[in-house]
PyMOL CGO cylinders between C-alpha atoms (Angstrom):
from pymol import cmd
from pymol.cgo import CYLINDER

trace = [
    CYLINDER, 96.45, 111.23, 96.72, 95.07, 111.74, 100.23, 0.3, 1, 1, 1, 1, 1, 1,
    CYLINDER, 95.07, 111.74, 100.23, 91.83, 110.64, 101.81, 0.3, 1, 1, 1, 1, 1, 1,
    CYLINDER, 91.83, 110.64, 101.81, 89.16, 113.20, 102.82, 0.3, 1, 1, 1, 1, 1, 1,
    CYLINDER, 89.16, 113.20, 102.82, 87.43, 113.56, 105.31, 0.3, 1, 1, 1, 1, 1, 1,
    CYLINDER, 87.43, 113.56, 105.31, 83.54, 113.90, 105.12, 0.3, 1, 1, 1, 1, 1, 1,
    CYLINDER, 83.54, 113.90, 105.12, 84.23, 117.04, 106.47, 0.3, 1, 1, 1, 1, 1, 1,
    CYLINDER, 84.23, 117.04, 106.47, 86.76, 118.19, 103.48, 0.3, 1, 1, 1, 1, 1, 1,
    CYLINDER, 86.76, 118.19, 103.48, 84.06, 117.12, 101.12, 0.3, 1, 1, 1, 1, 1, 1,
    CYLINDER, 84.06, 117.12, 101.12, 81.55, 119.21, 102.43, 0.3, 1, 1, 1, 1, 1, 1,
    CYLINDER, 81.55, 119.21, 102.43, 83.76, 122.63, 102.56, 0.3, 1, 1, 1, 1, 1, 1,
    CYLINDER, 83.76, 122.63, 102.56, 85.26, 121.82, 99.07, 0.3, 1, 1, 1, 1, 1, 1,
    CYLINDER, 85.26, 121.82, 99.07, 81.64, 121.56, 97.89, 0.3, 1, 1, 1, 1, 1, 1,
    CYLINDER, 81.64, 121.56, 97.89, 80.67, 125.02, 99.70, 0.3, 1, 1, 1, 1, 1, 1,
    CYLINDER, 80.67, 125.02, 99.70, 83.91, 126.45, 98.54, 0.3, 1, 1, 1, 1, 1, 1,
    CYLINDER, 83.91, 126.45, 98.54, 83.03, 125.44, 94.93, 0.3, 1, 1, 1, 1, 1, 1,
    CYLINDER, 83.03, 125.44, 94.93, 79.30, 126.61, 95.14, 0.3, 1, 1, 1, 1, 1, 1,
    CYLINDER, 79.30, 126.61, 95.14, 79.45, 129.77, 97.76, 0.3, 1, 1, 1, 1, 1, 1,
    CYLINDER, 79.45, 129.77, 97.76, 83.06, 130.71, 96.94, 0.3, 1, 1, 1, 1, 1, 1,
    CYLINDER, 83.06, 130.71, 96.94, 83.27, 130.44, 93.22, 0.3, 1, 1, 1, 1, 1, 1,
    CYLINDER, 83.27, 130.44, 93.22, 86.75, 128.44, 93.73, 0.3, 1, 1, 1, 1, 1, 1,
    CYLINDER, 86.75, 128.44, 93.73, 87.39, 126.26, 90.79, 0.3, 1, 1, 1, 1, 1, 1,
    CYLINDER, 87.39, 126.26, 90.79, 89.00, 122.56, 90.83, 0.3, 1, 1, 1, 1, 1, 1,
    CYLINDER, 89.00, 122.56, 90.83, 92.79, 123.95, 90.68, 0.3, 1, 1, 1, 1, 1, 1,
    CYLINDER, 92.79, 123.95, 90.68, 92.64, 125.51, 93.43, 0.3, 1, 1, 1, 1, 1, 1,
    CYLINDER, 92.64, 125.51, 93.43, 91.19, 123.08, 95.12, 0.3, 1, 1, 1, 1, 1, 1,
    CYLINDER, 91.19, 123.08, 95.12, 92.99, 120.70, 94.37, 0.3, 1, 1, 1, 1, 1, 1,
    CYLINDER, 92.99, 120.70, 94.37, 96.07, 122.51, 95.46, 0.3, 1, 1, 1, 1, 1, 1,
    CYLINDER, 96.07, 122.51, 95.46, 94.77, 123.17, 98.27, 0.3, 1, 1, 1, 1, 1, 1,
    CYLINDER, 94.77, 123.17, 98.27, 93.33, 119.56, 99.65, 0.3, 1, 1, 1, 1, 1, 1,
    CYLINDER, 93.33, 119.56, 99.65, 96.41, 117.76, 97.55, 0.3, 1, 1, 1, 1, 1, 1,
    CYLINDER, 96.41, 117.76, 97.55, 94.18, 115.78, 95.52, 0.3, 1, 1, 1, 1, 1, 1,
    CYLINDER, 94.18, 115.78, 95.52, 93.99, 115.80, 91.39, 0.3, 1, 1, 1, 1, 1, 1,
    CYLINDER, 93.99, 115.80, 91.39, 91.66, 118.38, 89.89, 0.3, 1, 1, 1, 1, 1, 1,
    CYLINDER, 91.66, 118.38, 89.89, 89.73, 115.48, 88.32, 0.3, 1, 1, 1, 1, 1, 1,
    CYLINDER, 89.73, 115.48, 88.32, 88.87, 114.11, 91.78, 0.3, 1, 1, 1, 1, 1, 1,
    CYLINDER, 88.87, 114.11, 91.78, 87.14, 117.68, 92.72, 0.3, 1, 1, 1, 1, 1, 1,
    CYLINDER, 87.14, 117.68, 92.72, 85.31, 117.72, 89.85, 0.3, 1, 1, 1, 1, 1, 1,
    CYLINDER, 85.31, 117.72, 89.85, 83.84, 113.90, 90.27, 0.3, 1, 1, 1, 1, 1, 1,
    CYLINDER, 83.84, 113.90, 90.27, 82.95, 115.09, 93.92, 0.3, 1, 1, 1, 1, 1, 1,
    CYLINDER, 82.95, 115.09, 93.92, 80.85, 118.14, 92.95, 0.3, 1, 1, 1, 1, 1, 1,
    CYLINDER, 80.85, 118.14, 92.95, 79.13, 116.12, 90.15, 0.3, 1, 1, 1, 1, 1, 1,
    CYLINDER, 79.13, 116.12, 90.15, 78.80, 113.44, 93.00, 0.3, 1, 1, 1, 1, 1, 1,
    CYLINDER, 78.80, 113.44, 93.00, 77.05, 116.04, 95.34, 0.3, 1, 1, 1, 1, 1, 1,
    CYLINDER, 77.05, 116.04, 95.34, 75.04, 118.35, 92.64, 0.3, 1, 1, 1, 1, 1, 1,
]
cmd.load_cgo(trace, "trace")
């Protein structure tokens, strides 16, 4: 699992909220576990 940024934090937010992506994707896409997206928005909402 990889460290983010604070800057990867906020665009996986925006990409969740403005972009409809969903936590697979995501999670693909930062290489971090779906479950860690989905702690992050509920850390953020």
């Amino acid at each position: 699992m990889s460290k983010l940024t604070k800057k990867d934090k906020i665009h996986i937010f925006e990409e969740w909220t403005l972009e409809n992506k969903r936590g697979t994707y995501l999670s693909k896409k930062y290489g971090i576990r779906r479950e860690k997206v989905n702690y992050l928005i509920n850390l953020i909402k």
